[in-house]
PAFITI-552202 format. One record per atom (N, C-alpha, C): residue in one letter; x, y, z. Coordinates in pm, whole numbers, plus 50000, padded with zeros to 5 digits. Atoms other than C-alpha are relative to their C-alpha. Example, Ala and Ser with C-alpha at 12.3 -4.5 7.8 and 13.67 -1.06 7.14 Angstrom:
BEGIN
A500894988150000A512304955050780A500905012050000S499184988149994S513674989450714S499235010950073
This chain:
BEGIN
X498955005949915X166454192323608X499364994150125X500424998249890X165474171823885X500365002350113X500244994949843X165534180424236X500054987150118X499805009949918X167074155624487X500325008850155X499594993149951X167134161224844X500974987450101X499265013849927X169924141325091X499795005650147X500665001049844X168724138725467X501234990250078X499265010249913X171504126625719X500775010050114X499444990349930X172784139726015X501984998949966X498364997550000X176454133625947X500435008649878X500284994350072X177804161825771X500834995949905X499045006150107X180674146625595X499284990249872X501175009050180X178114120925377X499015010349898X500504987450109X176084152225301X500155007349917X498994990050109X178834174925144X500054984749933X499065010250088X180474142324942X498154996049932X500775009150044X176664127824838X499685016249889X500294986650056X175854172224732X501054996749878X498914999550129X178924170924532X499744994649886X499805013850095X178824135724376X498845009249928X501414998250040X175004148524283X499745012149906X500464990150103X175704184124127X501234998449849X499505004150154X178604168823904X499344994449919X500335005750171X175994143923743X498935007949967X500934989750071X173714177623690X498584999550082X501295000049906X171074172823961X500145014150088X500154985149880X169734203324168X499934987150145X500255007449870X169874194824521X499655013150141X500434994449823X168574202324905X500894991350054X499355009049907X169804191325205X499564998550143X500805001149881X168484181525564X501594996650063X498895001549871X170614174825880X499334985950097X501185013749915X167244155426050X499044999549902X501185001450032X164264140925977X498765010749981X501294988149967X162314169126098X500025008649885X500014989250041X163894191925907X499895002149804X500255004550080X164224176325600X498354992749926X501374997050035X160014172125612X499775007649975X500484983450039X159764209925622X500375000649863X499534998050106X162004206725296X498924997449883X501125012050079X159684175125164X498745009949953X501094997250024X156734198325202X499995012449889X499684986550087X157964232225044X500544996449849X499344998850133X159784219124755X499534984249905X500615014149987X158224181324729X501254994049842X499005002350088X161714169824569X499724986449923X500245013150088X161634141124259X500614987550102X499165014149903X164014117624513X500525005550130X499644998349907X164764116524841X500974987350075X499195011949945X168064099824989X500285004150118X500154998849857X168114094525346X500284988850072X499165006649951X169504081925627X499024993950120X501065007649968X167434054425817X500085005850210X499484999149846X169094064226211X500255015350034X499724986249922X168624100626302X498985009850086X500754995849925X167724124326545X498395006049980X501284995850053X164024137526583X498794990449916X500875005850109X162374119626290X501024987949930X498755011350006X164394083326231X499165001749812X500205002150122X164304074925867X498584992249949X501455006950078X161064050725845X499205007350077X500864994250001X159154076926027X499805009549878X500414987950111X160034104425741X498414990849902X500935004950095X158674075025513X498614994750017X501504998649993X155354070925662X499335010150019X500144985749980X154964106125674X499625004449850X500154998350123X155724108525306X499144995449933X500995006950026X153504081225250X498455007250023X501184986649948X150854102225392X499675010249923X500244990450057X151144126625172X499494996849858X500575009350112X150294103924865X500725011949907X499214993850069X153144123724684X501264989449900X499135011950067X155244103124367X501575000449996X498644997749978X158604113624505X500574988450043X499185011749926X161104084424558X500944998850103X498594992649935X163164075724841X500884989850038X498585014249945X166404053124928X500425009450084X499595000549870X167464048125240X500974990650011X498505002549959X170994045125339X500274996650116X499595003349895X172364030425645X501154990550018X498514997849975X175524020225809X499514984050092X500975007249864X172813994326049X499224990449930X500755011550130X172023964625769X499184989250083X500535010249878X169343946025988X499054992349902X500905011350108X166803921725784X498435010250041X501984995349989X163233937725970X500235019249981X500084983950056X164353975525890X500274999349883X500304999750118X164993965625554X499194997949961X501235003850049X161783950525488X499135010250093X501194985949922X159923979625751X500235011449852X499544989650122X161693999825462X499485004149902X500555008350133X160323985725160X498584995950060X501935001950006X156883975125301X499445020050035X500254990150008X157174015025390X499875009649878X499584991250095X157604025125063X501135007949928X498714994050025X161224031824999X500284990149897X499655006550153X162464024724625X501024988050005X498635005450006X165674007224726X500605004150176X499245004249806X167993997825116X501405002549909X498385001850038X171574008225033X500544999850087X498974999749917X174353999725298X500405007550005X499454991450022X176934024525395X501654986550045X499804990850062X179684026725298X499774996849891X501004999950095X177754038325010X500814992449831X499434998050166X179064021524617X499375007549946X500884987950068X178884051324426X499464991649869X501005000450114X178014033424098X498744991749958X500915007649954X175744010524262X498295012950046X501264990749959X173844045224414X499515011349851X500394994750131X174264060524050X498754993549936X500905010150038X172554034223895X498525000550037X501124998149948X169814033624154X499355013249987X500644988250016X169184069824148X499544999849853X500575000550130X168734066323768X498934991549963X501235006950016X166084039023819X498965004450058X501154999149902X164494050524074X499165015149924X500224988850027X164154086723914X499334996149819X500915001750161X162614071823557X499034989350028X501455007649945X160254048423790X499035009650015X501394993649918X158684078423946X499495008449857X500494994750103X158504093323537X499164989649972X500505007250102X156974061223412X498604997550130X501054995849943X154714066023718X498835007449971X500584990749993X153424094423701X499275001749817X500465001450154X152774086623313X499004988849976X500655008349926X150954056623418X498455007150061X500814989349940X148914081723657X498975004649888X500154987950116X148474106223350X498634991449933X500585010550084X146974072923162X498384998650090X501155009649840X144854060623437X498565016450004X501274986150015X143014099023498X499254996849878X500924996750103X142324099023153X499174991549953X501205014849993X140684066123091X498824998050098X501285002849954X138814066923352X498805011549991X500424994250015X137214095023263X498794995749892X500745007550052X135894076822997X499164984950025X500135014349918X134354047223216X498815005650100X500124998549916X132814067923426X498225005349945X501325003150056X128454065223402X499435012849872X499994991050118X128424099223178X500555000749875X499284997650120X130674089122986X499994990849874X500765011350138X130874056522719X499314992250058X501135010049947X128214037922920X499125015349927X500944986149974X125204059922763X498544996549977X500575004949970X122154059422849X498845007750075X501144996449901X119134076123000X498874994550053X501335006749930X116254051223065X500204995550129X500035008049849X115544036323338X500804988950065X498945014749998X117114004123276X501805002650082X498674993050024X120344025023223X500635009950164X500004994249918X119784045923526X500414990850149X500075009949895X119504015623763X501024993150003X498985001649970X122544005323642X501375006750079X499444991049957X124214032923718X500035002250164X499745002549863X123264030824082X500564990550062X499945009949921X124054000124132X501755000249965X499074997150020X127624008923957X500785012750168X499484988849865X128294035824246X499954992050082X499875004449882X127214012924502X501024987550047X498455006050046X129873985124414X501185001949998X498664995050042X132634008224323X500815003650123X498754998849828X133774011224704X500024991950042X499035010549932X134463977124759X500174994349847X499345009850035X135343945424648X499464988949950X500305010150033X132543926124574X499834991249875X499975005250176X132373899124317X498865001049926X500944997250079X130083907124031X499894995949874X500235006750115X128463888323786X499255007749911X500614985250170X127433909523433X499494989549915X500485009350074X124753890523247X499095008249872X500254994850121X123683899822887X500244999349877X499495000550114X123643897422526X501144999749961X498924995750026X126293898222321X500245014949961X499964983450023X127453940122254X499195007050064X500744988749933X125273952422532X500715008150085X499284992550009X128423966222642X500554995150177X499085006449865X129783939522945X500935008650032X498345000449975X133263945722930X500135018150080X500034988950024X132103985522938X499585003250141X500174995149821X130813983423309X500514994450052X498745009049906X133243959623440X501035012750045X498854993449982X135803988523330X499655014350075X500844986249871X133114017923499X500114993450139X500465000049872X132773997523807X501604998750083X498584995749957X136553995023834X500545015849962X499994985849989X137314028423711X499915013450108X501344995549921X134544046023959X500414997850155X499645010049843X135984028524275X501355002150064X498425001649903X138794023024531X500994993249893X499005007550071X140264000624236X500795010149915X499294992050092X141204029423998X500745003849978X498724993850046X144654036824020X500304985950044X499535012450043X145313995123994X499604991849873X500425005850056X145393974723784X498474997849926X501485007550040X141953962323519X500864992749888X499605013550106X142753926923342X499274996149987X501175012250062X140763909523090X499904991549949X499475011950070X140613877023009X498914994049910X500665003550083X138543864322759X500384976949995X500035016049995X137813825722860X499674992149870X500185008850093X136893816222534X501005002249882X498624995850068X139953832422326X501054989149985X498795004949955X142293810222484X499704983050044X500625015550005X142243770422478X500354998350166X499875002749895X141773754122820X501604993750096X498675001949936X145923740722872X500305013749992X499384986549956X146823778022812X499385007450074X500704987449878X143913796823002X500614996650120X499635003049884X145103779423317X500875010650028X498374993450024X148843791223253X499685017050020X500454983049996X146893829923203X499654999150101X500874992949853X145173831823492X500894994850129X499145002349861X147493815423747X501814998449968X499255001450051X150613814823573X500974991150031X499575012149992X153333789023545X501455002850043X498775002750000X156813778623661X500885000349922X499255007550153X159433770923441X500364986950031X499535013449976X160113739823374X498414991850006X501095013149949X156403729023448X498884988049870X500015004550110X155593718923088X500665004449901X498755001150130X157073716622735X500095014249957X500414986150037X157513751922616X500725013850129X500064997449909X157403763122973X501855007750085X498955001649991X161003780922928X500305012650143X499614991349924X160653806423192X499045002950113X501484996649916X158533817123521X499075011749940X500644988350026X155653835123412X498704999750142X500844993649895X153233859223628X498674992649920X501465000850060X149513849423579X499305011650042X500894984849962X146663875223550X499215002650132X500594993749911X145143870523862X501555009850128X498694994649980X149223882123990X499725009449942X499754983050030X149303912223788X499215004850036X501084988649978X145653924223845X500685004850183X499594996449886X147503927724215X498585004950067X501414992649907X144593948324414X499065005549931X501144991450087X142613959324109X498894989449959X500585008350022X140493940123900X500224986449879X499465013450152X140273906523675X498494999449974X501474999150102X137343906223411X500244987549898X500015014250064X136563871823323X498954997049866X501255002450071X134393871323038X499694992449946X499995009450037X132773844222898X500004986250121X500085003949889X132533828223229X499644985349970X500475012650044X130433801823098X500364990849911X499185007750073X132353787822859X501754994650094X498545001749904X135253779923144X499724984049994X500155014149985X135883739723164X499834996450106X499835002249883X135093721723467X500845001650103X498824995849924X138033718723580X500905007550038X499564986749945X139063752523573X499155008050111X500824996449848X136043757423779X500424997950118X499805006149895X137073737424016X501485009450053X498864990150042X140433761023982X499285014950100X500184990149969X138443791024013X499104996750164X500905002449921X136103781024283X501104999250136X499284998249911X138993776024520X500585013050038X499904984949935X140383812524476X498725006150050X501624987549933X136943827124566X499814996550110X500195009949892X136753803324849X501205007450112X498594999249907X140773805725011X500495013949987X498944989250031X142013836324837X501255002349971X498564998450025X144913825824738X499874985949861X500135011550135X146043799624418X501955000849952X498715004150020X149223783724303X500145003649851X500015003150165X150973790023967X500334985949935X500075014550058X151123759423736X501834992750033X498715006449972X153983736723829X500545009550138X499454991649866X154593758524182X499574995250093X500085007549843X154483749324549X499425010850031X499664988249901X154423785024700X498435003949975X501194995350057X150953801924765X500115014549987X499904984150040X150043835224634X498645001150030X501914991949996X147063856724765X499655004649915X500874992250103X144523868124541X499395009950061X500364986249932X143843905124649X499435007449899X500734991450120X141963915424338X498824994750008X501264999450021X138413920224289X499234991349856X500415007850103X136533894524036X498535007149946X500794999650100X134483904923793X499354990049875X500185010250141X132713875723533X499085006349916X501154999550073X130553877523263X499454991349889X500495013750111X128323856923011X498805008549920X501014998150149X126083862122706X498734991450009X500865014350037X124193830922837X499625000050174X500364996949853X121793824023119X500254988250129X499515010249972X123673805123369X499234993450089X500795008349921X121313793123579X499304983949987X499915011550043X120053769323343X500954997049955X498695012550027X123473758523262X500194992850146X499455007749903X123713750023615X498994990849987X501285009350010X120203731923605X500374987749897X499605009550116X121563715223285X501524988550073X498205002249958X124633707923503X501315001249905X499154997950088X126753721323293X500875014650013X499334984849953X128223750823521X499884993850156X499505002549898X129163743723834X498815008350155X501474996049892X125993753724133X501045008750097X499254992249901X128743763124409X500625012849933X499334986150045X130923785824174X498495010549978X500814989350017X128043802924077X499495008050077X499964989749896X126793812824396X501305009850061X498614990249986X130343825024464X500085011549903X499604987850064X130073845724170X499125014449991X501714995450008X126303857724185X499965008150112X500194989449854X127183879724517X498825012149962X500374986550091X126173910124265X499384994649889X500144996450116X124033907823969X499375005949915X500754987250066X123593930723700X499794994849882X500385004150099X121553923223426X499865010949853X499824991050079X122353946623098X498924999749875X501255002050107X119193950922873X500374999749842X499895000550110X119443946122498X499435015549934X500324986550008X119313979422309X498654998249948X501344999350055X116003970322156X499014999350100X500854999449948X114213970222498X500955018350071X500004987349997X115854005922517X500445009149879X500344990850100X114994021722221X500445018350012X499714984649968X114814059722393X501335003649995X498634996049994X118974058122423X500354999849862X499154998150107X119554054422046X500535011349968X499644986250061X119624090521966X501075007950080X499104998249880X122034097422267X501314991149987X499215008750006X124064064722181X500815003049814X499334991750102X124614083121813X500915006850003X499294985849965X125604112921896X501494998850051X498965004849914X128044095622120X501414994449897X499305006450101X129284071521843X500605002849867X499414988650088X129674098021595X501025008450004X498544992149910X132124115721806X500574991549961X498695007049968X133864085421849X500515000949845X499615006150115X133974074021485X500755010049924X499114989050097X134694107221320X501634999250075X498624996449951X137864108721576X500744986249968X498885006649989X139444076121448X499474994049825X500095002250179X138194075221061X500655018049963X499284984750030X139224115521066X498895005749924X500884997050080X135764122220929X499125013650083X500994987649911X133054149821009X498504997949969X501265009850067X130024130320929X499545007850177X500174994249819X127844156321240X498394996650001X501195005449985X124314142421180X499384991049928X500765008150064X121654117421100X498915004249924X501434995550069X118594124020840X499434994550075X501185000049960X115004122920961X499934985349957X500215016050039X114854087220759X500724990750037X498825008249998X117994072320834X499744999750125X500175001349895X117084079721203X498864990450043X501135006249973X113824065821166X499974984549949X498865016550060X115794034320992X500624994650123X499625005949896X117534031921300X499184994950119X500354999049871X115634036721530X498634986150008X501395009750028X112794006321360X500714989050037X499335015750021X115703979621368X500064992550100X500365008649873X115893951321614X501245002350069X498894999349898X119413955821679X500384988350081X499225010749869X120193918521836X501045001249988X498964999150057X123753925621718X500245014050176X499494987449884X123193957322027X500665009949977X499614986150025X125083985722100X501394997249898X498585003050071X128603969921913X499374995049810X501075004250162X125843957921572X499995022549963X500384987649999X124893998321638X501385008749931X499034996250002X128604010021621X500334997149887X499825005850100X128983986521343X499695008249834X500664991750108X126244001521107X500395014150002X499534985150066X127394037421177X501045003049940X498804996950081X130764031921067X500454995549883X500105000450142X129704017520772X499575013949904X501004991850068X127214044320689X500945013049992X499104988050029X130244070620780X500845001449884X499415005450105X132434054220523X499395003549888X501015000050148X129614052120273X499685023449960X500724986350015X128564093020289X500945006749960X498844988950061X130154117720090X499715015850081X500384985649944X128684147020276X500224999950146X499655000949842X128894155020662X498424999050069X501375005249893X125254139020722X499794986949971X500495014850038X124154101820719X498545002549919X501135004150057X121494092920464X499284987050018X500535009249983X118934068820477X500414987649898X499525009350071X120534048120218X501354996950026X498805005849924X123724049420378X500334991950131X500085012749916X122424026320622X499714987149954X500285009350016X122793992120587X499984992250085X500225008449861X120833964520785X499544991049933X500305014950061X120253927820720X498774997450028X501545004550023X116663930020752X499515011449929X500194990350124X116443960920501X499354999349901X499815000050165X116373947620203X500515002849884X498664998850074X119393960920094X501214997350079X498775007249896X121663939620287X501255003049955X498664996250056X125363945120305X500324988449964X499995012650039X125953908720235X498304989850010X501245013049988X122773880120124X501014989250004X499265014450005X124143845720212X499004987849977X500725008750012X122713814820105X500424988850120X499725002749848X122233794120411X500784982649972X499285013850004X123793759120217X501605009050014X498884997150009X127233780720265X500504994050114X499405004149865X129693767820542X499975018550076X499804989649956X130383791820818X501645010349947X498734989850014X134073799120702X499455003049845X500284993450154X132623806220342X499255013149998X500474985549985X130163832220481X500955011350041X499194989149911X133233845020675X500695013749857X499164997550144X135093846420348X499595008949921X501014990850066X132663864620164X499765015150055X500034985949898X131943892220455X501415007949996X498084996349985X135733899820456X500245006549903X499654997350149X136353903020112X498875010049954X501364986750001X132653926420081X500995014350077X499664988749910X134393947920382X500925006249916X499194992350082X137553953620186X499845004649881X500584994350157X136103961019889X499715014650003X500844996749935X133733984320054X500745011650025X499294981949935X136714008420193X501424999549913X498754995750095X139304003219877X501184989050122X498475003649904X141623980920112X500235003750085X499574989649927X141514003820365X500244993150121X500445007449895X142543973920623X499725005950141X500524994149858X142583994220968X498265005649993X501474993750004X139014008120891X499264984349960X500225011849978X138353973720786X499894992250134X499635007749807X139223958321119X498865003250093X501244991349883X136923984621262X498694995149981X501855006850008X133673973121094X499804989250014X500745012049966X133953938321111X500474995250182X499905000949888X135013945521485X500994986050065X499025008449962X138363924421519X501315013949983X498884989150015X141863937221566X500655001949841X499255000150174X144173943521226X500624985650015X499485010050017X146353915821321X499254984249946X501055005749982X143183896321338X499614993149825X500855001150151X142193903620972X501195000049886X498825006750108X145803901720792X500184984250050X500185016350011X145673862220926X498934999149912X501665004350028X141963857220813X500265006449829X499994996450124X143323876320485X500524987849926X498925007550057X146353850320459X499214986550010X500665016550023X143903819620521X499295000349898X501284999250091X140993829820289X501035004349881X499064999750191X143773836420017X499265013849914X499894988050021X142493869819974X500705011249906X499484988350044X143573895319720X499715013949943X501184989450034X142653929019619X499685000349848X499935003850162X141503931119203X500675012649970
């Protein structure tokens, strides 16, 4: 049941708001002042607090910077009789859910109490989310890693994670970008906001715009409603641009102004909006000579290059494979439901010879084949398969097109796990939705 408390010195709104409050099944407190109604705040730290903005001792927007203070997810509306424009907005930039007038509409304050009281659940569930993820983000945890290389990242991850600066992540493909973008937000002042990722090459250049700064309505065809863009939602957290280098000029020219002003218009809009989130990019490719090539923009880059961290390929850290197993074995058994708990002496020494340009996501790849493949709860050396083996999981002849090799790999995978499309999805490292299209183009069926 939750626990509301009502704060007002007049006692007549107090009895009538108690009442209204234990007919619709709420426990309740009650204050007289500000003051006294803190002592309440602190002892019983009630789910909602309704209160009255004009009373003795402790006025109503002191309780709420008080409360604020306490970094507690209790909600509170504030009632008043004194409808002024800068105490409603002192109100609300204080942290109060909702400004109700007096005299109060009860099914106007019903209503509100029922929003406000499944905001501070979907909060605090939110919260719940947020702890636990970052737990996983955080340099012990799926970053793994003991060399040196690995180590140096890791410092330079801590020293980042208390501000704001922008940071450019340069590296292979699967050396595990996206994976310290979400540690260095995680790790930091950003961690209970927002982390958005946009994938610049996903998304064709008329719609990336529309994503990242979002649009009006009305401002092209389609265009049936206002939408938020992602640097808007990331609000004070972060935006993870990846693929950086593949951005079009003229979105440069786009981005290069928020890094610059701090602020950016949505598409078809007048009004400006600050950008109060932290930028994160990244690339697979070395942009320096794209700028040399001119083919990346010289100014953005120094704008983005404040920070950069360069992520080694797992084949110039060899020493983390047996650590990056162990790791990936956990994971895999917990979402194939398997118990596959070690590697053979050969199969290790299989791994551990391979070049791996494919990295730590090629690495992930082969074990959750080789988990698939094993009937017992250890990997064998033949239950690894690597394309410089000699028992490749697919040979392709190189007159094939690229969608024919695709075609082929696809149709191997499902074979491979009986249909099994979600475990499918997993090895060739796309989503499901991903691979029932790619089923329905390639005309796909099972025999």
């Amino acid at each position: 049941m939750e626990n509301i408390l009502i704060i007002d010195d007049d006692e007549s709104i107090r009895k009538t708001l108690l009442n209204f409050l234990k007919r619709l099944g709420y426990s309740t407190l009650s204050a007289e002042d500000g003051a006294e109604g803190y002592e309440l705040i602190l002892k019983y730290q009630p789910d909602l607090i309704i209160s009255d903005i004009r009373m003795p001792h402790l006025s109503g927007l002191e309780l709420l910077k008080k409360i604020k203070d306490l970094d507690i997810s209790t909600k509170v509306i504030i009632i008043t009789a004194h409808d002024e424009m800068q105490t409603t907005i002192d109100a609300m930039q204080n942290g109060a859910y909702d400004y109700l007038d007096k005299p109060l509409d009860i099914d106007r304050l019903k209503v509100t109490i029922e929003r406000a009281l499944e905001s501070k659940m979907l909060n605090e569930r939110i919260d719940s989310l947020i702890s636990e993820v970052s737990k996983d983000y955080l340099p012990n945890g799926k970053i793994i890693g003991n060399s040196k290389s690995m180590i140096d990242i890791y410092k330079i991850i801590g020293q980042v994670s208390s501000n704001k600066v922008t940071i450019l992540l340069q590296g292979e493909s699967g050396t595990g970008k996206e994976m310290v973008a979400k540690s260095i937000h995680y790790s930091g002042i950003t961690k209970n906001e927002p982390f958005i990722a946009v994938n610049c090459t996903a998304i064709t250049e008329s719609l990336l715009e529309s994503e990242l700064f979002g649009h009006e309505k009305g401002s092209f065809t389609g265009a049936d409603r206002t939408k938020k863009g992602k640097f808007e939602i990331a609000g004070n957290g972060t935006i993870f641009l990846d693929e950086i280098s593949e951005m079009s000029q003229h979105l440069q020219v786009k981005l290069l102004r928020v890094l610059q002003e701090k602020e950016f218009e949505r598409v078809g809009g007048e009004s400006i909006l600050p950008m109060t989130a932290r930028i994160i990019t990244a690339t697979n490719k070395n942009i320096e000579h794209l700028v040399k090539e001119n083919k990346f923009r010289e100014d953005l880059f120094y704008r983005l290059n404040v920070v950069k961290i360069d992520l080694p390929p797992l084949r110039e850290r060899k020493e983390d494979i047996p650590q990056l197993i162990n790791y990936l074995l956990y994971k895999i058994n917990n979402e194939l439901h398997k118990n596959v708990l070690s590697v053979s002496n050969a199969a290790m020494e299989k791994l551990m010879n391979h070049n791996w340009t494919g990295n730590v996501r090629e690495l992930e790849n082969c074990l959750m084949q080789a988990v698939v493949l094993t009937n017992d709860d250890i990997i064998l050396e033949e239950n690894i398969l690597l394309n410089n083996s000699g028992k490749d999981f697919n040979e392709f002849s190189p007159n094939l097109s690229l969608a024919e090799v695709e075609t082929i790999h696809i149709k191997k995978v499902l074979e491979f796990t009986n249909w099994d499309k979600p475990n499918s999805a997993k090895i060739l490292g796309i989503s499901l939705p991903t691979l029932y299209s790619k089923i329905e183009n390639y005309k796909l069926t099972k025999k």
